[in-house]
C-alpha positions as CSV (number, residue, x, y, z in Angstrom):
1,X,-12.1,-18.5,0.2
2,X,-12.6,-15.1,2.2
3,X,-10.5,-13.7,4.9
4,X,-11.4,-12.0,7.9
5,X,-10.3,-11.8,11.1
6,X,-7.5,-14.3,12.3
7,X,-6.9,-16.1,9.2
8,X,-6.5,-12.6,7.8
9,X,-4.0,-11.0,10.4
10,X,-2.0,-14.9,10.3
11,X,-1.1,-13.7,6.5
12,X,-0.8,-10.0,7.1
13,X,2.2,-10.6,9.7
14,X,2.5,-14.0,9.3
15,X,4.6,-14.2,6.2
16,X,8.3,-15.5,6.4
17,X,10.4,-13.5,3.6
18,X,8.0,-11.0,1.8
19,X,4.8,-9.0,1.7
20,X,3.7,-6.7,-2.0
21,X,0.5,-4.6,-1.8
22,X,-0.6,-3.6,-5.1
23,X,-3.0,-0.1,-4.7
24,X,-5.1,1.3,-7.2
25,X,-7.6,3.3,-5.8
26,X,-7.7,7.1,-5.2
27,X,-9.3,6.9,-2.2
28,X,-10.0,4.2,0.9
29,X,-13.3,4.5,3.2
30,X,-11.8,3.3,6.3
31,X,-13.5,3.3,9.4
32,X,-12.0,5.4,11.9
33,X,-9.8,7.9,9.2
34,X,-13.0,10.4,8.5
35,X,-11.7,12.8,11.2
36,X,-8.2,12.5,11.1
37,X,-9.0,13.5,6.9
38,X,-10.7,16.3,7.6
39,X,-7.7,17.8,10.3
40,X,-5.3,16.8,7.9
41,X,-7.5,19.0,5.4
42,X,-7.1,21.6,8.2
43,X,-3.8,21.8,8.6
44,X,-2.8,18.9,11.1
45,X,0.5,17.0,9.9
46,X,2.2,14.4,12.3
47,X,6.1,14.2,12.5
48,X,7.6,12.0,10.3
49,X,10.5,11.4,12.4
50,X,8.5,10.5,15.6
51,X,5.4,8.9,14.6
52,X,4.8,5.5,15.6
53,X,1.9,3.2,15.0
54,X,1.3,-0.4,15.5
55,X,1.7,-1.2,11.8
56,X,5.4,1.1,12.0
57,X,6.5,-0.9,15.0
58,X,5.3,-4.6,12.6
59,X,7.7,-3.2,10.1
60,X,10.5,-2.8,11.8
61,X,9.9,-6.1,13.4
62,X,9.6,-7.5,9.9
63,X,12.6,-5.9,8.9
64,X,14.9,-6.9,11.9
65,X,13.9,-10.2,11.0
66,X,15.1,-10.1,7.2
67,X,11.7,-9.5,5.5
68,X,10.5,-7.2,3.3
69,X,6.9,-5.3,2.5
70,X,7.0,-3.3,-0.4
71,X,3.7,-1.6,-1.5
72,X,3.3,0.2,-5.1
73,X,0.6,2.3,-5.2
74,X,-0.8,3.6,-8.6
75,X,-1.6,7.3,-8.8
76,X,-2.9,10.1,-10.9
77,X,-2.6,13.9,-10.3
78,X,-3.8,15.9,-9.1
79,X,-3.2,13.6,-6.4
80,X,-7.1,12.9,-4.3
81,X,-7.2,14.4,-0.6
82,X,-7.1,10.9,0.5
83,X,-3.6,10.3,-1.5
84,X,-2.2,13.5,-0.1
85,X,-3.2,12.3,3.8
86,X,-2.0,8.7,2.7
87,X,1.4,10.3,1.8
88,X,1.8,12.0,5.3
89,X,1.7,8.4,6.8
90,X,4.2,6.8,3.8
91,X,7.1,8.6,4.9
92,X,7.2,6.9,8.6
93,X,6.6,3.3,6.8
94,X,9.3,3.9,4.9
95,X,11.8,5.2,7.9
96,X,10.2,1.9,9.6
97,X,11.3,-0.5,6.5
98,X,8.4,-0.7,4.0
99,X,9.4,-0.2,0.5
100,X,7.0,2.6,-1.1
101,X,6.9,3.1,-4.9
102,X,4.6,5.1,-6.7
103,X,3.3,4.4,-10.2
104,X,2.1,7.7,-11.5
105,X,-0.1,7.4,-14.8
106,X,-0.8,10.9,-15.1
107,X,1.7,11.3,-18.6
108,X,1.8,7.4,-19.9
109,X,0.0,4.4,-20.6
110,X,-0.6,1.6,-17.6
111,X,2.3,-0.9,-18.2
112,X,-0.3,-3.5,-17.7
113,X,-1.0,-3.9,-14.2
114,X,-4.6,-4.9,-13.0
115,X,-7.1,-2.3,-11.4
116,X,-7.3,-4.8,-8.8
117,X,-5.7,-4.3,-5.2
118,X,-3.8,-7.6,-4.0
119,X,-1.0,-8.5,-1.1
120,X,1.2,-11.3,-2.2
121,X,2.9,-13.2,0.5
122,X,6.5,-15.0,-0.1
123,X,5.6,-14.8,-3.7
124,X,3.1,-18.1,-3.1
125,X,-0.2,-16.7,-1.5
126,X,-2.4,-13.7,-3.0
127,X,-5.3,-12.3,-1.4
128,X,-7.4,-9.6,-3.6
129,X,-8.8,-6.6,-1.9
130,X,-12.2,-6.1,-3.4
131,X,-13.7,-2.7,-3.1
132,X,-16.9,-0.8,-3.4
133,X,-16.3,2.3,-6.1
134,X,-16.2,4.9,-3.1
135,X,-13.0,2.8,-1.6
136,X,-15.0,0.6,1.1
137,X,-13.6,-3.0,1.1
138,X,-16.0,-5.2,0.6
139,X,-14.1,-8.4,1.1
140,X,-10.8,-10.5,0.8
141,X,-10.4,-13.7,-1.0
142,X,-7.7,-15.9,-1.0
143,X,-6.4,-16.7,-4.7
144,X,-6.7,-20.4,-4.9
145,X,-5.1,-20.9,-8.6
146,X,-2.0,-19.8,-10.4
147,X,-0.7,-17.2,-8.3
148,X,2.2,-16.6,-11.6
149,X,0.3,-13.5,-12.8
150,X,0.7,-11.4,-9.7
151,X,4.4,-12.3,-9.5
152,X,4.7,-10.9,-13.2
153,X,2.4,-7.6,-11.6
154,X,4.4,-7.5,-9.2
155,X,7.4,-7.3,-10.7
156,X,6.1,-4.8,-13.8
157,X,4.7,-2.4,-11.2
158,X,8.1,-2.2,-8.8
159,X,10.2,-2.0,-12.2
160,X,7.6,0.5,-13.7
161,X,7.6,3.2,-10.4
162,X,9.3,5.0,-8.2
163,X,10.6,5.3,-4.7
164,X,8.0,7.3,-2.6
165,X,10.4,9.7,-1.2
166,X,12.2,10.4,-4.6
167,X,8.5,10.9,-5.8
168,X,7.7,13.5,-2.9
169,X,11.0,15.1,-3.7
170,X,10.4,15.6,-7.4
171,X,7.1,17.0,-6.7
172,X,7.7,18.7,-3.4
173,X,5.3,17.2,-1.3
174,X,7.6,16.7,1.8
């Protein structure tokens, strides 16, 4: 079954104990991000420690509320443009609650994981992100059978990576 619109946002913030967002690609083409990319290229960085957003203000709802999102996202470097403007938006998601890892692949094998971009929701609903090659989504589909596999992917690529900001430390990206 595909997802869009309401159906879509019920799961996205209608979950009751946890959200995971497995991310594989390089690079997303989302509508709307072209310019802020090429300013960020530029020079233009917000303030960690003052940004808010709409999603930044859903996670500290989430969080007040005793949820969690955690989103791994695999990486190699040099880390894509995209990746390095991702980043600048990571560190406010995780002051706001999300829990960030980073799987970098650069010097080892994959442990594993799919190159398939999926949300799980309380560990009982996965919806796969399906993507052109140049990052545009192309659709969402609900999972309708054993959902077991993305538990186990889930818990590989969490055990397998590390926390975003010790990852920006160690490679002095902050």
């Amino acid at each position: 079954m595909f997802l869009d619109g309401e159906d879509w946002q019920r799961l996205l913030h209608g979950f009751s104990r946890s959200a995971f967002r497995l991310e594989t690609l390089p690079a997303y083409k989302v509508a709307g991000e072209a310019e802020e990319i090429e300013e960020f290229l530029n020079g233009y960085r917000i303030d960690p420690g003052t940004y808010t957003s709409g999603w930044t203000d859903k996670l500290r709802a989430h969080t007040a509320a005793g949820r969690t999102v955690q989103r791994v996202h695999i990486v190699t470097r040099p880390l894509s443009d995209y990746l390095r403007y991702e980043f600048m938006y990571y560190a406010p998601h995780a002051r706001a609650g999300e829990d960030i890892y980073i799987l970098d692949l650069t010097d080892r094998p994959n442990p594993g994981l799919p190159a398939q971009d999926f949300w799980a929701f309380d560990d009982s609903t996965v919806v796969l992100m399906n993507y052109e090659p140049d990052g545009t989504q192309i659709n969402r589909v609900l999972v309708e059978d054993d959902v077991e596999k993305y538990r186990e992917w889930r818990r590989i690529a969490v055990a397998e990576s590390v926390p975003f900001m010790d990852y920006v430390e160690e490679h002095g990206w902050q």
